[in-house]
Every structure is written in C-alpha cells, then in structure tokens.
TISE-549016 format. One line per 4 residues: number of its first residue (from 1); for each residue x, y, z of N, C-alpha, C. Coordinates in Angstrom, 2 decimals. Last residue first. Layout:
BEGIN
NUM = X Y Z X Y Z X Y Z; ...
END
This chain:
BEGIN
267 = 19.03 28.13 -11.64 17.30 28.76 -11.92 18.11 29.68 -12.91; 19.78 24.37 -12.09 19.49 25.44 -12.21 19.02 26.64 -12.64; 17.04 22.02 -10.57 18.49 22.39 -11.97 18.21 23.63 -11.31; 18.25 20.50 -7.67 17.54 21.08 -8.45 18.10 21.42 -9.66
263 = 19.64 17.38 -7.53 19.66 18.43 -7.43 18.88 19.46 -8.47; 20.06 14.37 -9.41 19.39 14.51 -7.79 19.26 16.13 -7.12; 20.01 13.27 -12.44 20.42 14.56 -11.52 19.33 14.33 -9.89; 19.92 10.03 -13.18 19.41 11.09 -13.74 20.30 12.09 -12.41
259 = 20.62 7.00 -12.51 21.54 7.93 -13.11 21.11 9.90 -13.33; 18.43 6.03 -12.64 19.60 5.96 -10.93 20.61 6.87 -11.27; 17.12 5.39 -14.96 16.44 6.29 -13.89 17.82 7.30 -13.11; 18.36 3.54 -16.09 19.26 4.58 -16.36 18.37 5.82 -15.46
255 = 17.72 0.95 -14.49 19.14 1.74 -14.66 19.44 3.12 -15.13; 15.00 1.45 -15.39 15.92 1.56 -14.13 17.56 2.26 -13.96; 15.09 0.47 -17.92 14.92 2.26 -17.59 15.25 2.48 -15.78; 16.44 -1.80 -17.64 16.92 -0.81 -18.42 16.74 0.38 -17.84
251 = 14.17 -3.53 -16.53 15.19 -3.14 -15.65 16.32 -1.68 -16.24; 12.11 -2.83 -18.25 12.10 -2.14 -17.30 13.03 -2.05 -16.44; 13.40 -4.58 -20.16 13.05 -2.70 -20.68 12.79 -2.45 -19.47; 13.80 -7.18 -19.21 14.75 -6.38 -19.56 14.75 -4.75 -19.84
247 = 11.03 -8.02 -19.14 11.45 -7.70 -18.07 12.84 -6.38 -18.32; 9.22 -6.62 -22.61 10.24 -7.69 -21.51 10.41 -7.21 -20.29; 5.72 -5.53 -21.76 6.85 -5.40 -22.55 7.77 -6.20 -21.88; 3.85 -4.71 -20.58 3.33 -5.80 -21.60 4.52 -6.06 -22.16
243 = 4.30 -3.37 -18.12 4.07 -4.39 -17.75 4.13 -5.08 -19.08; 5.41 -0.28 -17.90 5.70 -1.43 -18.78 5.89 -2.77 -18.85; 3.27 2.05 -17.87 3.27 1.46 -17.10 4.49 0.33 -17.93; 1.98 5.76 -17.59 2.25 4.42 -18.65 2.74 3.39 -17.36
239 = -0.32 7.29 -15.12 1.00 6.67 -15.75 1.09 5.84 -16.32; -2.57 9.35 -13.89 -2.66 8.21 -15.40 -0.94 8.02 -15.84; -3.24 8.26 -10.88 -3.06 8.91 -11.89 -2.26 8.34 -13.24; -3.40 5.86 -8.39 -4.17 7.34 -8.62 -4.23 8.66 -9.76
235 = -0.94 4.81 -8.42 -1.67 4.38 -8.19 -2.50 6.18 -7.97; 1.78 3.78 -10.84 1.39 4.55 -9.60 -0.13 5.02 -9.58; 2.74 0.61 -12.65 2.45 2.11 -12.90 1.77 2.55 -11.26; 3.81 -1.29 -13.25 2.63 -1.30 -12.41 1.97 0.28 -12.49
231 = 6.54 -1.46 -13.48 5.83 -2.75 -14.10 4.46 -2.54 -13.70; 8.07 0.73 -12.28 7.87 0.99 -13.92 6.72 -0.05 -14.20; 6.44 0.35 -9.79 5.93 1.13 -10.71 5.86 1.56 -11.76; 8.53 -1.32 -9.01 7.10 -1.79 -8.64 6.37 -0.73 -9.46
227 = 10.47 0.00 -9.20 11.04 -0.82 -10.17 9.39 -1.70 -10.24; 10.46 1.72 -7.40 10.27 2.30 -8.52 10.26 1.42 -9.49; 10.61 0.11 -4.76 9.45 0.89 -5.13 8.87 0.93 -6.90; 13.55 -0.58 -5.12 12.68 -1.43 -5.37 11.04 -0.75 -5.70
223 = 15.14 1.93 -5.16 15.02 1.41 -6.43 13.86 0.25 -6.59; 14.79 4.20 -3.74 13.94 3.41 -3.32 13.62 2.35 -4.23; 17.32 5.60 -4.19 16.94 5.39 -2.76 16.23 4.28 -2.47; 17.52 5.94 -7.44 19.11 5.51 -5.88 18.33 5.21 -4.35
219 = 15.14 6.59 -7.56 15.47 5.92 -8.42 17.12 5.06 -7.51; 14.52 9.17 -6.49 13.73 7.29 -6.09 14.16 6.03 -6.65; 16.37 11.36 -7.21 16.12 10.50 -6.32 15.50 9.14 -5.86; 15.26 10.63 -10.36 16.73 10.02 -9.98 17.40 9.66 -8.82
215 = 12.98 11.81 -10.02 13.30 10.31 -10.62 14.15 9.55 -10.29; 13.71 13.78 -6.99 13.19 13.44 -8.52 13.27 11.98 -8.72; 12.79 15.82 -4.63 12.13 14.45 -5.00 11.95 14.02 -6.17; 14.35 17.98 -1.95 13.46 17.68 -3.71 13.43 15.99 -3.74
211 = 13.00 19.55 0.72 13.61 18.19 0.11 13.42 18.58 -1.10; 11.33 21.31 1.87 12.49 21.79 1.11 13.40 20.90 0.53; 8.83 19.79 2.19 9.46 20.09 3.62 11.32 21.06 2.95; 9.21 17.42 -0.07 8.55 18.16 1.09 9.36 18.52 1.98
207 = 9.49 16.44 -3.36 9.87 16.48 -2.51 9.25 17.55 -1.44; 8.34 16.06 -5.73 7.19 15.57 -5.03 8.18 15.61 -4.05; 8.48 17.45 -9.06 9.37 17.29 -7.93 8.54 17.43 -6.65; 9.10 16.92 -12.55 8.07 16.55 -11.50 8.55 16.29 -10.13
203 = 11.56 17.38 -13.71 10.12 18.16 -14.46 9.41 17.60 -12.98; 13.67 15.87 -13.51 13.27 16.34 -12.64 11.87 17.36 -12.90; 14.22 13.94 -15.86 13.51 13.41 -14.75 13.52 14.48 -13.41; 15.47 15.15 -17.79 16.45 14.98 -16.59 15.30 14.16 -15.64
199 = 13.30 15.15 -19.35 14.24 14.63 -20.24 15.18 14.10 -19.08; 9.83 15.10 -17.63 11.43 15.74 -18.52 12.07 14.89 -18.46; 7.83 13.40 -16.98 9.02 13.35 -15.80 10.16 14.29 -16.65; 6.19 12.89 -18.91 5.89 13.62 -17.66 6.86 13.99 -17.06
195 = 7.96 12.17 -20.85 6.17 12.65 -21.38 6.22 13.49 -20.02; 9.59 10.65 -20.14 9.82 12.40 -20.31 8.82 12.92 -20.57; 8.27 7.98 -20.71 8.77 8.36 -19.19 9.12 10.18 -19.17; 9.09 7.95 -23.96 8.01 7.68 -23.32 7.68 8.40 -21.43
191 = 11.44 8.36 -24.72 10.64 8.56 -25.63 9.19 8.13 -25.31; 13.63 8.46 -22.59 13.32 10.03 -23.43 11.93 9.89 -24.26; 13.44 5.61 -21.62 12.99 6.83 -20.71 12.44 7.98 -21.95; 14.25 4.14 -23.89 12.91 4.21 -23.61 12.26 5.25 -22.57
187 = 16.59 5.30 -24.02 15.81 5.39 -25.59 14.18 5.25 -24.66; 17.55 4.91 -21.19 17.53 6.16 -21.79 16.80 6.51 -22.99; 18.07 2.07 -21.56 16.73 2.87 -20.74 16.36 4.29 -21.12; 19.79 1.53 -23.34 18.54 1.35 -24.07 17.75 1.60 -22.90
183 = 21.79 2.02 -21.94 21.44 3.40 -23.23 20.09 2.73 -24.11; 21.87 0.85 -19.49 21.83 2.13 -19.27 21.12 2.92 -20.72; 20.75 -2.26 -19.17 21.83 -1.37 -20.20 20.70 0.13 -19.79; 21.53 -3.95 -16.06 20.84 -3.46 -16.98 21.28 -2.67 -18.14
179 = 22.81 -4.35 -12.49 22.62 -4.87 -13.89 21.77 -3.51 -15.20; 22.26 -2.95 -10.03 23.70 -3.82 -10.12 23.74 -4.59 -11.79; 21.16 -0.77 -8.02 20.67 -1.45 -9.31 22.00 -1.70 -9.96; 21.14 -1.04 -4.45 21.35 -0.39 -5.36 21.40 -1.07 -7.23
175 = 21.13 -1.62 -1.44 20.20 -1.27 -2.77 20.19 -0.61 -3.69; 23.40 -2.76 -0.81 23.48 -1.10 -1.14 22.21 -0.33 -1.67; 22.52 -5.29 -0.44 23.60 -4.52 0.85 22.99 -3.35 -0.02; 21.38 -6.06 -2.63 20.55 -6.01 -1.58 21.28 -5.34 -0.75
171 = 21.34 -4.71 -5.75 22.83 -5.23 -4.61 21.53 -5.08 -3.52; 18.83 -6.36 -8.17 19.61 -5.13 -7.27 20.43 -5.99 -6.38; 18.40 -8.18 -10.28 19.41 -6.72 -10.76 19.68 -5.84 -9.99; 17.52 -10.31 -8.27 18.46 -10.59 -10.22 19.28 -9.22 -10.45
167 = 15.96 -10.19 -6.73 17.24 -10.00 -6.26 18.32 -10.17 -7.38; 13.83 -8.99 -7.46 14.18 -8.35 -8.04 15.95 -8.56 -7.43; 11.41 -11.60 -9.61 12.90 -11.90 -8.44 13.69 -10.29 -8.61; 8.21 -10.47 -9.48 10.09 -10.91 -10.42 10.71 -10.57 -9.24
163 = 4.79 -11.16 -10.17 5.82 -10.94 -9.22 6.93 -11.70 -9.82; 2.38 -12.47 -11.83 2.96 -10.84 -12.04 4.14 -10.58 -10.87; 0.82 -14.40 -10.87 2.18 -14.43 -12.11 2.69 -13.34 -12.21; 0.24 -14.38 -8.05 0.29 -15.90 -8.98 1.04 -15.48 -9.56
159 = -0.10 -11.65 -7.41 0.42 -12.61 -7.00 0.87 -13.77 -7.57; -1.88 -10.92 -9.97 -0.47 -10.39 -9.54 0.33 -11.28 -8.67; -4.03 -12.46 -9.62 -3.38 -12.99 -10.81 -1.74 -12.72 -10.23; -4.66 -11.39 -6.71 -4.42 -12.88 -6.85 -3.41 -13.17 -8.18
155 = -5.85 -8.85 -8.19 -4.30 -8.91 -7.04 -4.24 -10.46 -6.61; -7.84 -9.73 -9.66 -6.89 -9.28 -10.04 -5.26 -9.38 -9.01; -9.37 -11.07 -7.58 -8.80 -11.64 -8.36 -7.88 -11.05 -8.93; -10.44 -8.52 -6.40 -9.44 -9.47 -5.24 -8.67 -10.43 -6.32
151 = -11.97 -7.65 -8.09 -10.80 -6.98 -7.88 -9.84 -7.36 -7.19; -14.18 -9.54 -7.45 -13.38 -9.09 -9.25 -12.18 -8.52 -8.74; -14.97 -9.03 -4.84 -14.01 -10.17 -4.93 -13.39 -10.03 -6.80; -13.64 -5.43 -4.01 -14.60 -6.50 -5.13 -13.87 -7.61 -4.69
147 = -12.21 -3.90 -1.43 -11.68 -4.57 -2.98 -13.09 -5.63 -2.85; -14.37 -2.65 0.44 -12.92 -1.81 0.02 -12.39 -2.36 -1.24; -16.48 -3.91 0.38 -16.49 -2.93 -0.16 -15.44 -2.14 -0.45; -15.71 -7.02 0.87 -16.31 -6.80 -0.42 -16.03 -5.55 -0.49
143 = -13.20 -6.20 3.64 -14.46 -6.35 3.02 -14.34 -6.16 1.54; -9.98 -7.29 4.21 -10.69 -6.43 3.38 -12.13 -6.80 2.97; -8.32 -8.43 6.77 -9.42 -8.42 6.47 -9.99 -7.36 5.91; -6.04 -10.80 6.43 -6.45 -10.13 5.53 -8.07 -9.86 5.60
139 = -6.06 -12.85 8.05 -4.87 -12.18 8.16 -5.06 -11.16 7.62; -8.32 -14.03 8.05 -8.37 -13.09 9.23 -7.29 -12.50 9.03; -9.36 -14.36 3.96 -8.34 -14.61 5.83 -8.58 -13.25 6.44; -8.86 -13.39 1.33 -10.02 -13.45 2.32 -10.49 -13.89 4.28
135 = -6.36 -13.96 0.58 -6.62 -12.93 0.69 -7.89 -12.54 1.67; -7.08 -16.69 0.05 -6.08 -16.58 1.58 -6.52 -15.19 1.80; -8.61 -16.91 -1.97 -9.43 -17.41 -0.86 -8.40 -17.05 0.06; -6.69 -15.92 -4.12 -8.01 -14.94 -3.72 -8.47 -15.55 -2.29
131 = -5.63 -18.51 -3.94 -4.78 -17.18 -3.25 -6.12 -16.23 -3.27; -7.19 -19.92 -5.13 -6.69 -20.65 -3.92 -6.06 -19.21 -3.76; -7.98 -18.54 -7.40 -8.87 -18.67 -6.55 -8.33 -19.42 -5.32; -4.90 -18.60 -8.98 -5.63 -17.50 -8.58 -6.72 -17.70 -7.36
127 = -3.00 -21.49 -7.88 -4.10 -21.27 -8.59 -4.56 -19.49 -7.86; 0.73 -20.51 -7.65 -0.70 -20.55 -7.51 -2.12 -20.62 -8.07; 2.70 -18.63 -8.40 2.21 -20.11 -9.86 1.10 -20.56 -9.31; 3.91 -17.54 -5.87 3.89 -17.52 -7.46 3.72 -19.04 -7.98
123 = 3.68 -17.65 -2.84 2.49 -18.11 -4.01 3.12 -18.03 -4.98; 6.21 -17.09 -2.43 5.80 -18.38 -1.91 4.47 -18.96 -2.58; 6.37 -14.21 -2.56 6.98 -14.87 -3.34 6.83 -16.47 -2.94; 5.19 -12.98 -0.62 4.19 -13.37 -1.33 5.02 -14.29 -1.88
119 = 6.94 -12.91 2.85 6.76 -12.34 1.66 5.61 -13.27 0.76; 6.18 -12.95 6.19 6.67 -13.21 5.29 6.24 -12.87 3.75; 6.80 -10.62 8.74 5.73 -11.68 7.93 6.68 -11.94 6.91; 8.30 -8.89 10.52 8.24 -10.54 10.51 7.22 -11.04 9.76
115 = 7.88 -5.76 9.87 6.86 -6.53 10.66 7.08 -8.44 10.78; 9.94 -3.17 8.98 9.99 -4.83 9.37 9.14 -4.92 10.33; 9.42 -0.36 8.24 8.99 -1.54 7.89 8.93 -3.03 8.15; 12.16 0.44 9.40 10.94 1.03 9.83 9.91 0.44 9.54
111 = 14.27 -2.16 9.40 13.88 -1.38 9.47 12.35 -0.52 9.76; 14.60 -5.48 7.96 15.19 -4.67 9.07 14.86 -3.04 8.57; 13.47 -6.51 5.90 14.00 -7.71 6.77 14.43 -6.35 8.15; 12.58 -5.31 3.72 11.95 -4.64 5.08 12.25 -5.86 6.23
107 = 13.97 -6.53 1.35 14.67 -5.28 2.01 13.49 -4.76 3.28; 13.61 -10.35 2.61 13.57 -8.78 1.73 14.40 -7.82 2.09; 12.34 -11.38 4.51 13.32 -11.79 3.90 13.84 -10.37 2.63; 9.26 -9.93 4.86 11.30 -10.44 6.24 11.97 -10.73 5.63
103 = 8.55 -9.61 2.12 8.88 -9.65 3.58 9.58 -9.24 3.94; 9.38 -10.04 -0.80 10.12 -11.18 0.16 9.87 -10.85 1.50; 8.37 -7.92 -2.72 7.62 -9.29 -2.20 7.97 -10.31 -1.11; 9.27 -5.42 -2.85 10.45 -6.85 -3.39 9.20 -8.24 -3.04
99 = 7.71 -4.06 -1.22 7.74 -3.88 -2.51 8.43 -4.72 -3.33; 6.22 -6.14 1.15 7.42 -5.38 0.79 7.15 -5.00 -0.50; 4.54 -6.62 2.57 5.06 -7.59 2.12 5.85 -7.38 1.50; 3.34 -5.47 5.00 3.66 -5.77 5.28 4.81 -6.98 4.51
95 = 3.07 -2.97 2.45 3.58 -2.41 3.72 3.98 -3.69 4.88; 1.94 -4.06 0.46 2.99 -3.71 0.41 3.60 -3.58 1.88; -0.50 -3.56 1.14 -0.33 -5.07 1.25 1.62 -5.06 1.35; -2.27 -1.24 3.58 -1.42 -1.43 1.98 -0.65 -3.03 2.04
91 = -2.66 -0.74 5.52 -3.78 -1.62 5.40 -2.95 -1.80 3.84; -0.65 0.91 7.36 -1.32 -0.52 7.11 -1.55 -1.48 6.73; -1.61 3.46 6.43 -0.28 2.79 5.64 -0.86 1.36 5.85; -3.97 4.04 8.25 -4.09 4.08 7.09 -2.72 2.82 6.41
87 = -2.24 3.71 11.38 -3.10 4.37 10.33 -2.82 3.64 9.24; 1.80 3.11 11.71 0.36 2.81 11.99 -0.57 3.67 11.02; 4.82 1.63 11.98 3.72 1.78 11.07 2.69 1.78 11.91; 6.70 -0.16 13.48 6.59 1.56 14.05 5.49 2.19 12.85
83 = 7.52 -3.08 15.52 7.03 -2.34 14.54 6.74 -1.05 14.44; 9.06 -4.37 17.51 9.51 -3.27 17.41 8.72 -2.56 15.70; 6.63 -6.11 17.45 7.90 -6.71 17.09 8.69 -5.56 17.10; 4.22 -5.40 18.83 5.57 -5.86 19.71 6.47 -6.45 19.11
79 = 2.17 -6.39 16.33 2.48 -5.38 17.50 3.40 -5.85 18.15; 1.25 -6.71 12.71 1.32 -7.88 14.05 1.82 -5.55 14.76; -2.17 -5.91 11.60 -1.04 -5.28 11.50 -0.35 -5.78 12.95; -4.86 -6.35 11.64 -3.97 -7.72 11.62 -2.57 -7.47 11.73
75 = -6.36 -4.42 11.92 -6.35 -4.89 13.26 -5.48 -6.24 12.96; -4.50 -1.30 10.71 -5.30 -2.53 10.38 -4.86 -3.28 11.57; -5.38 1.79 12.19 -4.47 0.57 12.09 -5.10 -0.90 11.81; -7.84 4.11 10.80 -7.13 3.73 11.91 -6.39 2.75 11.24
71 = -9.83 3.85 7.93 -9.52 4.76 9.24 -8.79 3.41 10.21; -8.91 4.37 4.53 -9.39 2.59 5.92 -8.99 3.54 7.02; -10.24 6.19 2.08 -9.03 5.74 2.78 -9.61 5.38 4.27; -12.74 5.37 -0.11 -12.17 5.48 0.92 -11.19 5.15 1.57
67 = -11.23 4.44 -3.47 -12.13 3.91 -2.20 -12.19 5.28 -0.94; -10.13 4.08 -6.05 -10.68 5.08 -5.58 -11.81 5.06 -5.01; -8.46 2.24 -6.74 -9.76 1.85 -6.79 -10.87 3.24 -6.40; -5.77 3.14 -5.78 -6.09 2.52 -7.35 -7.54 2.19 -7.67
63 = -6.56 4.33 -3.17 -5.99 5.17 -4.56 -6.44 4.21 -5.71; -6.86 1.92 -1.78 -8.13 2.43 -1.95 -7.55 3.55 -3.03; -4.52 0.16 -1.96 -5.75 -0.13 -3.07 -6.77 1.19 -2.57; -1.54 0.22 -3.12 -2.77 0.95 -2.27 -3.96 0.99 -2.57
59 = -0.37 -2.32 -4.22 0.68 -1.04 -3.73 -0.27 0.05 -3.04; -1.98 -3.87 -4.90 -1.26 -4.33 -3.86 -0.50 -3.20 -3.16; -3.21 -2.37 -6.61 -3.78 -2.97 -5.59 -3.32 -3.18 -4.43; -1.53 -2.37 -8.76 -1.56 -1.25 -7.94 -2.39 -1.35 -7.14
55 = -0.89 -5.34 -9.23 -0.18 -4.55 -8.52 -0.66 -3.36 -8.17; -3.84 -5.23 -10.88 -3.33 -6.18 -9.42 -1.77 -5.56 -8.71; -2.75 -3.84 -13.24 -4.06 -3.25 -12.08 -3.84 -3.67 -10.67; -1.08 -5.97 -13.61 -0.20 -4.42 -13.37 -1.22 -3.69 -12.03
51 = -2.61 -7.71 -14.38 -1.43 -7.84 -13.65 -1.05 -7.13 -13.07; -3.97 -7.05 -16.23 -4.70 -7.34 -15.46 -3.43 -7.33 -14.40; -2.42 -5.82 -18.68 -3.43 -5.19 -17.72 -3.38 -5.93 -16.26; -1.43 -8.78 -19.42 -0.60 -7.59 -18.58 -1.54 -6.69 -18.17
47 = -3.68 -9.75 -20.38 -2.77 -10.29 -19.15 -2.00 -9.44 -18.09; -6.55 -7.02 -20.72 -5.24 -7.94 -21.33 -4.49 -8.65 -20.22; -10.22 -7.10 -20.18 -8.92 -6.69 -19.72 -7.43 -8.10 -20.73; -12.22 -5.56 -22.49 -11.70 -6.75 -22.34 -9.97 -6.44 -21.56
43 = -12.74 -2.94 -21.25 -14.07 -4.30 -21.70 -13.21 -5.08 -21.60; -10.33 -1.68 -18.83 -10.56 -2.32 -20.71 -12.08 -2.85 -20.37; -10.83 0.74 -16.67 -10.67 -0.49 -16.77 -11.22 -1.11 -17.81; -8.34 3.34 -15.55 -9.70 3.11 -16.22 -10.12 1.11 -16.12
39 = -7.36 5.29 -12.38 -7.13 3.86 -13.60 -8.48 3.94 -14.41; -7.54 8.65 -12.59 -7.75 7.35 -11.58 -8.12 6.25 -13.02; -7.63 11.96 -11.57 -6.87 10.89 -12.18 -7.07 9.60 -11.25; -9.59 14.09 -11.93 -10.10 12.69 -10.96 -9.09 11.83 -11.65
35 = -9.30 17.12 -12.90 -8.14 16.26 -12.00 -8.25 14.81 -11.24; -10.95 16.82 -15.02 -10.19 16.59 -15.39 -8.66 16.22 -14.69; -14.08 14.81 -14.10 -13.49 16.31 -13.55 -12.09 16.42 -14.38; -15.08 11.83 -15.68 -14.74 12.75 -14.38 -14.03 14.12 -14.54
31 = -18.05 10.72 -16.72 -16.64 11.51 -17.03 -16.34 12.43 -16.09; -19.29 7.44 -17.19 -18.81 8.39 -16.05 -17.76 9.60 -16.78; -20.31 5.65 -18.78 -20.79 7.22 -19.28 -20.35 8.07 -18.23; -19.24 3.19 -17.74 -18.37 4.13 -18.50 -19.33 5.36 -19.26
27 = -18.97 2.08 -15.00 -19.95 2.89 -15.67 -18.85 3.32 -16.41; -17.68 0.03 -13.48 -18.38 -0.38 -14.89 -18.83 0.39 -15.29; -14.44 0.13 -11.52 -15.58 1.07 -12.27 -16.27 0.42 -13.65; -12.49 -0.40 -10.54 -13.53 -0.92 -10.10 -14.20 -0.97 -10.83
23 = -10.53 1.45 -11.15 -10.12 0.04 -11.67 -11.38 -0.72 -11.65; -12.34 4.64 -12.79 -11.93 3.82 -11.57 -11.42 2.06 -11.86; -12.27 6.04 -15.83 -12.51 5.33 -14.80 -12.00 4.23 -14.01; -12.72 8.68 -17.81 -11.47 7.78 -16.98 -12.16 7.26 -15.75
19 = -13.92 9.59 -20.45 -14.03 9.16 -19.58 -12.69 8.59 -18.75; -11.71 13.72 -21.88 -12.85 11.77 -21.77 -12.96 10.96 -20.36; -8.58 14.45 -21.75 -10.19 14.81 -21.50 -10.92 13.15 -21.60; -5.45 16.07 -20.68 -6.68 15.11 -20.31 -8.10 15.33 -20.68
15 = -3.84 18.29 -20.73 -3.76 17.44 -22.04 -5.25 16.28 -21.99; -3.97 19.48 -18.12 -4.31 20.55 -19.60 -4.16 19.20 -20.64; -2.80 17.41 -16.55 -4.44 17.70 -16.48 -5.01 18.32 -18.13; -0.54 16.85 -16.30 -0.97 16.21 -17.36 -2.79 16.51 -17.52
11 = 0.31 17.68 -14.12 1.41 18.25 -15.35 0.40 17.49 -16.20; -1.54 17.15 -12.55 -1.12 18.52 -12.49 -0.40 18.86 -14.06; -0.36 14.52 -12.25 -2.14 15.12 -12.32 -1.87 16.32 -12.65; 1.88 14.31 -10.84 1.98 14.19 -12.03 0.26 14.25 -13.08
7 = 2.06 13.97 -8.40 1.82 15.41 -8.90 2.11 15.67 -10.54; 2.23 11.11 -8.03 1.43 12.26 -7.01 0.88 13.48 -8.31; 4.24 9.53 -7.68 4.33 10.65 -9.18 2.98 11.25 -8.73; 4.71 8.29 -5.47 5.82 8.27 -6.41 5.41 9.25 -7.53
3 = 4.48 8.63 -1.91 3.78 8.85 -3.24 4.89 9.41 -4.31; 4.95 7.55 0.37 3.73 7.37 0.16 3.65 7.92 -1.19; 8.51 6.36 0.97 7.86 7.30 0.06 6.40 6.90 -0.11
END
C-alpha cells in the first residue's frame, strides 16, 4: 500500500485554515492553500513529536518533508536477489527495512519486498549522532537537500528510541493482531480516529481500480503498516498520531481497527 489515508485532505480541507508547515519548514508566515496538507513543525519540538516526525521520514520522506519525489532507483537499492522494487519506492527507508524494522528478518523476510538487508532494530538505544553518521553512508545516499542533517536527526531519534517489537501483538505466520483490548480501541477509535475515518472506518476509501480500501482493510492486511501510522501518523496530511500516549492505546485501536467492515456499506 503507497498510501494509507491519501484522501483524507479532501475530507478535512472544509475544516482547515492557518499556517501548516512542512516538517522542514522555519517559515511560519507560510500559509498554504487549504489542500497543501503537510506536517507542521513545534518551536519547541516534544519527544514524542520528534519521534513520530522521524518516523514519517522513515516511512517517505520527500511527502513528510514535502521534497521532490527522487527520480529513478536508488543506486544502493541491492539487485539479483530476486528483488522486484524500483523508482521512486526505493528511496523510502521502509522499503528496505520494513515497516516491523526487522528487514530480512521481518515480514519482508520473503516477498515482493525482500531485499536481504537487515532491519534497524540493531540500533535501538544508539547514540542519535552515531546513527545520523550511518544514515550518511554510501548505503544511504540522501543529500543535505532531500533530508536536512536537522531532519536526519530526527529519523536517528526514531531509530534510537521510537521503534517497538511489533512481534509482541502480531502472529507473524498470519499477520495478524494476536493481543490487545478490542473495547478500549473502539473508545479511542470513535472519539478521535472517526474524526476522519467514520464510526465503521469506511468514510475514507483509497481503494483502486474497483477495490475498496478501508481501515478495516489495512487493518487485516497490512497490520504492520498501520500499526507504523497509529504511532507516526501518514505522511502528507494532517493525521492525529498516538505517539505521546502508552504503547497499549495503539495496540488497542489496532485491534479493534481489524475488526471494522471490509465491504462497501450499503447504498
């Protein structure tokens, strides 16, 4: 899935006004257009801010930074492992390190995604500036102009402290979400997450091609993705996020995501 709430600009434009700016962004007399959904960034960033920002870095940075999208195949992206990613996708950190962080070891241990690298989960607790400096590797080659070294730190903190074992609440065979309380996701889905997504989580349907694409789909399919976005929020438009809050509330609204309707409602 290249895009988890996409079209959630749309449902939230008529309510949007004031400055919103870029993760990058120091001008704040900027006021953008009312569809330029794109992160803002505190005077004073918080832990969890900073964490979350750094995940949506990791999850695409030129959306969360609102860069130019990187023409062609990143030249570190490995070749001849039966890899099948090219363009743009790439250059997303995710793409070779998984949304679980584990790599090869992970859920992209096998499939359209498996490139043999290995996962991040090997930095956590890292000094930030010893992982900003790997980021800066031939393995990793993002100029100053695509991520700031400010902005390289942020996806360093993420690395260092913002990454969870998600092998704690999903079945890796079924991927599927194997823990959590269902009725305290539901308190926090209805009273925050329905802002955009309705009450069924199908209010917002980013399926193509005659697919539909709700909550509840991404929620059974791509539980790790989504479980990278309750703690990180989606990259290019203004989603809550529930990085400042326990681990437990986001595995919650997980759980009870997996549960919502996978079929259109009816007309």
């Amino acid at each position: 899935m290249q895009r988890f709430v996409l079209a959630a600009a749309s449902a939230l434009a008529f309510a949007f006004s004031g400055a919103v700016l870029a993760d990058g962004d120091d001008d704040y007399d900027h006021k953008p257009e009312a569809q330029d959904f794109i992160h803002g960034a505190p005077e004073v960033p918080s832990e969890a801010w900073t964490l979350a920002a750094g995940g949506r870095i990791y999850d695409n940075w030129w959306s969360a930074l609102d860069r130019d999208e990187p023409e062609g195949t990143n030249p570190a992206y490995p070749t001849g492992l039966n890899t099948e990613q090219t363009g743009a996708g790439t250059w997303r950190c995710k793409e070779c390190h998984g949304w679980d962080y584990l790599g090869k070891d992970g859920i992209y241990a096998k499939g359209s995604h498996f490139t043999g690298i290995k996962g991040i989960n090997g930095a956590i607790g890292k000094p930030v500036e010893e992982i900003a400096m790997t980021l800066r590797d031939a393995n990793h080659p993002y100029s100053t102009e695509m991520i700031s070294d400010a902005e390289m730190l942020r996806v360093a903190a993420f690395v260092s402290r913002g990454q969870v074992d998600m092998r704690s609440f999903l079945d890796y065979e079924t991927r599927t979400v194997n823990t959590g309380n269902v009725e305290r996701g539901r308190e926090i889905f209805q009273t925050t997450c329905a802002a955009c997504h309705g009450f069924d989580g199908r209010l917002i349907d980013w399926g193509e091609d005659g697919a539909h694409n709700y909550v509840g789909t991404e929620a059974r399919e791509l539980p790790d993705e989504v479980m990278h976005k309750i703690l990180s929020a989606h990259t290019g438009v203004q989603m809550i996020n529930l990085r400042a809050f326990p681990l437990s509330d986001a595995i919650d609204v997980l759980s009870y995501a997996a549960t919502l309707p996978l079929d259109p409602p009816a007309e």
